[in-house]
Structures are given as structure tokens and as C-alpha cells.
N, C-alpha and C positions, 0 to 999 in steps of 0.2 A: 504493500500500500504506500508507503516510504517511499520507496521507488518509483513507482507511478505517478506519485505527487508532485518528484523533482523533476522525471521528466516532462511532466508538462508547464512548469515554471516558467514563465515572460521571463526575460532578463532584458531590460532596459538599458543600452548603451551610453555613452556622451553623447551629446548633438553635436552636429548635423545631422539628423537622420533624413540622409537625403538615397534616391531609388533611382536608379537611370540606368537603360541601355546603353548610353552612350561612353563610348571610350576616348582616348587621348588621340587614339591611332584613326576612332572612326570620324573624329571632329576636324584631325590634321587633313584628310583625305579628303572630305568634304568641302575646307576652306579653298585647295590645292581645285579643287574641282570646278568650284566656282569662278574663280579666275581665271578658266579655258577660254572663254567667250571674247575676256580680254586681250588673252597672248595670241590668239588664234587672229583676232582684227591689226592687234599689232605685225604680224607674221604678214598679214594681208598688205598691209602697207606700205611695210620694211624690205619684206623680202626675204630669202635667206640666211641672210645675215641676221636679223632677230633671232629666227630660231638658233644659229648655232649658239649668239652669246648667250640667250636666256638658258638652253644645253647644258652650256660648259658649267654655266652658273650653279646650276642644276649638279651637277655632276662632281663637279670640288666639293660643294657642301658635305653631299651623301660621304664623299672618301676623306675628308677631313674630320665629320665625326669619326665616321666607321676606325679611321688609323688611329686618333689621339685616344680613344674608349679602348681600344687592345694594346695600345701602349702604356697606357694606366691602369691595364689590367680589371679596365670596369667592360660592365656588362653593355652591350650594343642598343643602342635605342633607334638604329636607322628605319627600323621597320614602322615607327610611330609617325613616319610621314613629315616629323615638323625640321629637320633635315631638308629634304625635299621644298616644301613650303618656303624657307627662308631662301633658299636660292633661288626659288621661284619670282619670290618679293623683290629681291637685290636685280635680277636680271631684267623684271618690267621698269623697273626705276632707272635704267641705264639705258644712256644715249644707245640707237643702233648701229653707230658709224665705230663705238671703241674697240681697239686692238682686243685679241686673246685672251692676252693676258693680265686683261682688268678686272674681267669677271673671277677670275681665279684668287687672282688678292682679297677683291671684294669678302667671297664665300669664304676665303681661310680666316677673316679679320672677322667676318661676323659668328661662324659657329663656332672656330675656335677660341679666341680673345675675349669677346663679347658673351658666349655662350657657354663654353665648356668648362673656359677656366674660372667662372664663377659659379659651378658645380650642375651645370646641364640645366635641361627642361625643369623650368618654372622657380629659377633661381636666380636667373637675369634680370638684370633694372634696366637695361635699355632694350628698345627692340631690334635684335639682331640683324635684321637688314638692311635699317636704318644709320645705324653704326659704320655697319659695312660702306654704303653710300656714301655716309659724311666723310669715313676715312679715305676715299676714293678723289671726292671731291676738293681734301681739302690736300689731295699729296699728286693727284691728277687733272690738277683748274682746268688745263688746255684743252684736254682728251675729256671731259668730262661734262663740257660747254661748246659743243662741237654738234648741229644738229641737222639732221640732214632730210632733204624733204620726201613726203609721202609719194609713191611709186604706182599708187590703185590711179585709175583710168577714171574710172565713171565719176569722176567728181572733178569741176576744171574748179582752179583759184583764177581770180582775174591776173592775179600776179604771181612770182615765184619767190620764196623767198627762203633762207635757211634756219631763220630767229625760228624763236616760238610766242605766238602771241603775246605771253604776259614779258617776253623780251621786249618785244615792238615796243608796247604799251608801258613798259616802264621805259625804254631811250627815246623814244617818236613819238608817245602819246597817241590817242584815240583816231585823229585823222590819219594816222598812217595807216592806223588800223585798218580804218574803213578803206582807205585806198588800196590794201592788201586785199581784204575779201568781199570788199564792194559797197553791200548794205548792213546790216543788223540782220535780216530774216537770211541771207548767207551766210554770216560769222555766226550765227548760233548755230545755222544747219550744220555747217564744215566741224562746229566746236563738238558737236551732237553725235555724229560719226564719226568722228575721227582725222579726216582727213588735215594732216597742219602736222608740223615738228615739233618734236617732242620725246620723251621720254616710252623705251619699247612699248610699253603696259597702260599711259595712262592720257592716251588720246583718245582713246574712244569711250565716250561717256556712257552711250547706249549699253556699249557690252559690259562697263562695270556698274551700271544700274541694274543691269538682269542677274550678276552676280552677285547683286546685293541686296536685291529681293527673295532669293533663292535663299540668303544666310538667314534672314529676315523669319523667313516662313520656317523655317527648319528651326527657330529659338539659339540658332547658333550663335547671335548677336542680338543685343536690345538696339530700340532708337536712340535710347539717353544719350551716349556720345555723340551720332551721325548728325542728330538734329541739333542737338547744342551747336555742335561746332560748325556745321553749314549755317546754321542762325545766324551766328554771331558772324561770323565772318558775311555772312551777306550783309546784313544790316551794314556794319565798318564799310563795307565796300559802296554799298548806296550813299554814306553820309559824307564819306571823305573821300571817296574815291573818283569826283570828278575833279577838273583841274579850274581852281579862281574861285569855286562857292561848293555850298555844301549842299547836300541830297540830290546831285549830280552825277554821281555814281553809277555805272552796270555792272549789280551783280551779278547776274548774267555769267558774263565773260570772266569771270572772278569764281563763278561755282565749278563751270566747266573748262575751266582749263587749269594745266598746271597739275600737278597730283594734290588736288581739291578730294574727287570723288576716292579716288586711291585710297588716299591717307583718311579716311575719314572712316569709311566703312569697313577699309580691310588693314590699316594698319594702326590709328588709333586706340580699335577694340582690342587691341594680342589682349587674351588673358591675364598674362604673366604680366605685363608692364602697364598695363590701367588700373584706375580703381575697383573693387568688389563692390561696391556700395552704389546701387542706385543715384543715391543725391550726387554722392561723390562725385559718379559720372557724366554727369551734368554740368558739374563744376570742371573736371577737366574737360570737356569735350569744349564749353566756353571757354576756355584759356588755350586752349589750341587753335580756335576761331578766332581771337585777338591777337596771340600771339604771329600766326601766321600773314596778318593782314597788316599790323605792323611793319614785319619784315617787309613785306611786297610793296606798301606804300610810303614807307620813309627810309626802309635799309637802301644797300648798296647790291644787294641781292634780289634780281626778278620774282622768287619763287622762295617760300617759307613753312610748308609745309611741316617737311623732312626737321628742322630746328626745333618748329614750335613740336610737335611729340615728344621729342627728345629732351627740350625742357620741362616739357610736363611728367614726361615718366619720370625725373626726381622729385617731384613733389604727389606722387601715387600712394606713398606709403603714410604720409603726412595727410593728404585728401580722406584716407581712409581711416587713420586714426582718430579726426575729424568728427566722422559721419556716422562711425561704427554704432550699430545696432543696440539698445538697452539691452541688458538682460530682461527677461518677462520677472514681475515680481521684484525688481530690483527699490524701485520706487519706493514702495509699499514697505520694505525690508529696511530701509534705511529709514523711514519716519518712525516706525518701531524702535529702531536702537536711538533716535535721540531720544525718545518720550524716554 
């Protein structure tokens, strides 16, 4: 009877008591998945050249964990996809005209430096592609600012040019713009699809909108971040972003170009380097919308994306300390012990 009693005994764990299908490996494949639409339109545009660097990119990440995790004798995580993933991120963020072997530095600086040696998956503070990127950018300016124009047919520019829009638009200002793609119902169509120089991954809006309805719908992402940070950064774009008076501005041309859509939806949210907290996410995803639009409109730099993240994953753990959750009953518990 003893016996029967204990075996059917609840034992109540600590919390989280959280129930999910979902795995690490099945989440990494998934995120990887979604972003086909996008490498697939960049591939479109580029040529073969895209696909080899976003490849190679691909291909160092996998062998730089896989080699550093058998050299330290730790157990292999390449099959978890987020390998794959990070070189996947680092090679749409790069120009399609760079040498070989940029992509290769890129992936060893981001899974190894940035990733492994502060003890793998979901130990990192900054986001490993990102990293990758900035270190690229900041030891490769030439090769790295180098852009070269779209190759697809069916779509004519009235003009040819190698900038990329929010180049134009920070050294020429808006009439060059419009002298470039003509009208406003052209420069959003061209910004819309893709067509315009740019970075492999993040010229075409259409295809990373469909990958980010897809994370959307699958819970694999909330909005808290995507809409904070496109908020805010539109609004700054409308209010300050025309030139001699305020709410002049198109944010427009400010949402979709640039790694706007990119960063917002697929590299904002990493797990590991935003906040866990709801409000939190809110709060960073607004400070990556300011910060980014700062840069663009008063730096020395086109494009701020790739920075404002990067400032904000040091302040994620702080965000989160912040916002963190009551305990239930905590309230209650403490007015007791003064009485």
C-alpha cells in the first residue's frame, strides 16, 4: 500500500514549468529556412558570386566550430544548425563583389572569438554575425564598401549607379535620389524587390517580409522588438529626416533599405543577445530604432543598423534585470514581514 502510495506521488519541480516540442536544432533550422526567400532573391540579383560567398561563409562557420569543439575536447554542436545560421547571417550582410577570403575571416571571428570562446551557444553577448561584420568592416573599409549593381533584367533603373541608396541619400540627398530611380512609386517598387546595391541578403524586402511572417506565425519570434524598432526608427526618420525643416522625412526609404528589415526581424530577436522580458523588448527594440537612425542621420556612416544591436546587446542583461518578472506572492510576503 506504501508502495502504491509513493508511486503515484506528484513531485512538483522548480519553475519554469515550461512543455515544448521545440528544440534548439529545430528552431536553428527553421530561422536558416526562412531566410531562403532572401538568399535565393539575392542569388537572383548577384549572381554566382553571392552564392559562393554566402557558401564559403557557410562552410568556415560549420569547420571552425566543428575543429575548435575537438580540439577542446568538447562535445560537437554543429548539428544544432546555429553554426550554419551564423554564417548564413554574416554572408547576406556582405557586399557581393568581396574577395574569398573575407567570408572566411568573417565566420572564424564570429563562431570562434565571439562564440566559442565565451563558452558556445547561448553564452555570447554579442551577436555572432554581427561581430563578424563589424570586425570585417572595421579591418576591411575598402573591400567592404564596395557595391556592385543588381544583374536581374526585368526591372530597368532610369540610371546606373554602384552606391546604395541610403549612400546616395546621405552624400546627394533626396534629389539625387529621385534622379536615380525617377519617382517615389519607382524607388519604393525597386526598394520593395530588390533591385538596387546593396548588401547579398538585404535588398529585397518582399523576401525578408515573407521570412518574417513565417517566424511570426510559427511563435518563433514576438513583435515586441520588430515593431519597437521599425516604430521608432520611422517616426526619427519622418521628423528629422528631411533636409531644412522637420516632419519632412520618408520613412519609407528608411524602412526598406539598408539592413532595416534584416536587423530587425532576424537579427535583433537572436535569443541569446536580447532581452527575455517582454517590456524589456520593447525597450531594446526602441533603442535600436534610435540608435540606428542617429547613426544614418548625423554619423559619418550611411547605415547603423549592424552598431545600434551591438550597443544594445550590452545593455540586455541590464534591460532584463530591469523588467524581471515579480515572484507570485512576493508582494503579499513582504507586507507580512514588516507588520
Amino acid at each position: 500500500m506504501a508502495e502504491a502510495k509513493k508511486e503515484h506521488q506528484l513531485i512538483v519541480s522548480v519553475s519554469p514549468h515550461i512543455k515544448s516540442e521545440e528544440t534548439t536544432s529545430r528552431i536553428m533550422w527553421s530561422v536558416t529556412a526562412s531566410l531562403l526567400p532572401a538568399t535565393i532573391m539575392g542569388a537572383y540579383f548577384f549572381g554566382p558570386r553571392a552564392i559562393f560567398t554566402v557558401a564559403i561563409s557557410i562552410i568556415t562557420a560549420v569547420l571552425s566550430e566543428y575543429i575548435f569543439q575537438k580540439v577542446i575536447n568538447k562535445k560537437t554542436t554543429v548539428s544544432d544548425g546555429s553554426a550554419v545560421l551564423t554564417g548564413l547571417l554574416l554572408g547576406m550582410n556582405l557586399p557581393p563583389s568581396v574577395p574569398f577570403y573575407i567570408p572566411i575571416i568573417g565566420s572564424f571571428v564570429a563562431i570562434v572569438i565571439t562564440k566559442q570562446l565565451f563558452g558556445g551557444l547561448g553564452f555570447n553577448v554579442f551577436n555572432p554575425a554581427l561581430i563578424g561584420r563589424a570586425f570585417l568592416l572595421i579591418s576591411f573599409p575598402k573591400l567592404m564598401t564596395i557595391w556592385r549593381e543588381p544583374t536581374a533584367a526585368f526591372v530597368q533603373l532610369d540610371a546606373k549607379t554602384t552606391a546604395t541608396p541610403l549612400g546616395i541619400l546621405k552624400e546627394e540627398g533626396v534629389a539625387k535620389l529621385m534622379e536615380v530611380f525617377g519617382d517615389k512609386i519607382n524607388l519604393y517598387t525597386q526598394l520593395f524587390v530588390g533591385h538596387r546595391a546593396g548588401s547579398i541578403g538585404e535588398t529585397s524586402a518582399i523576401a525578408l517580409l515573407i521570412g518574417a511572417v513565417f517566424l511570426l506565425y510559427r511563435g518563433y519570434i514576438s513583435w515586441h522588438i520588430p515593431v519597437s524598432f521599425l516604430s521608432t526608427a520611422a517616426i526619427i526618420a519622418w521628423i528629422f529626416g528631411g533636409k531644412g525643416a522637420l516632419f519632412a522625412g520618408d520613412p519609407v526609404v528608411h524602412l526598406l533599405s539598408g539592413g532595416m528589415l534584416l536587423g530587425a526581424f532576424f537579427m535583433a530577436t537572436d535569443y541569446v543577445t536580447c532581452p527575455s522580458v517582454k517590456k524589456g523588448q520593447i525597450l531594446f527594440g526602441i533603442g535600436c530604432g534610435f540608435l540606428t537612425m542617429l547613426i544614418r542621420l548625423k554619423g559619418g556612416y550611411p547605415e547603423g543598423v549592424m552598431f545600434a544591436i551591438l550597443i544594445m546587446n550590452c545593455f540586455s542583461p541590464l534591460i532584463d534585470r530591469g523588467f524581471k518578472t515579480k515572484v507570485f506572492g512576493a508582494i503579499k510576503q513582504t507586507k507580512e514581514i514588516k507588520k
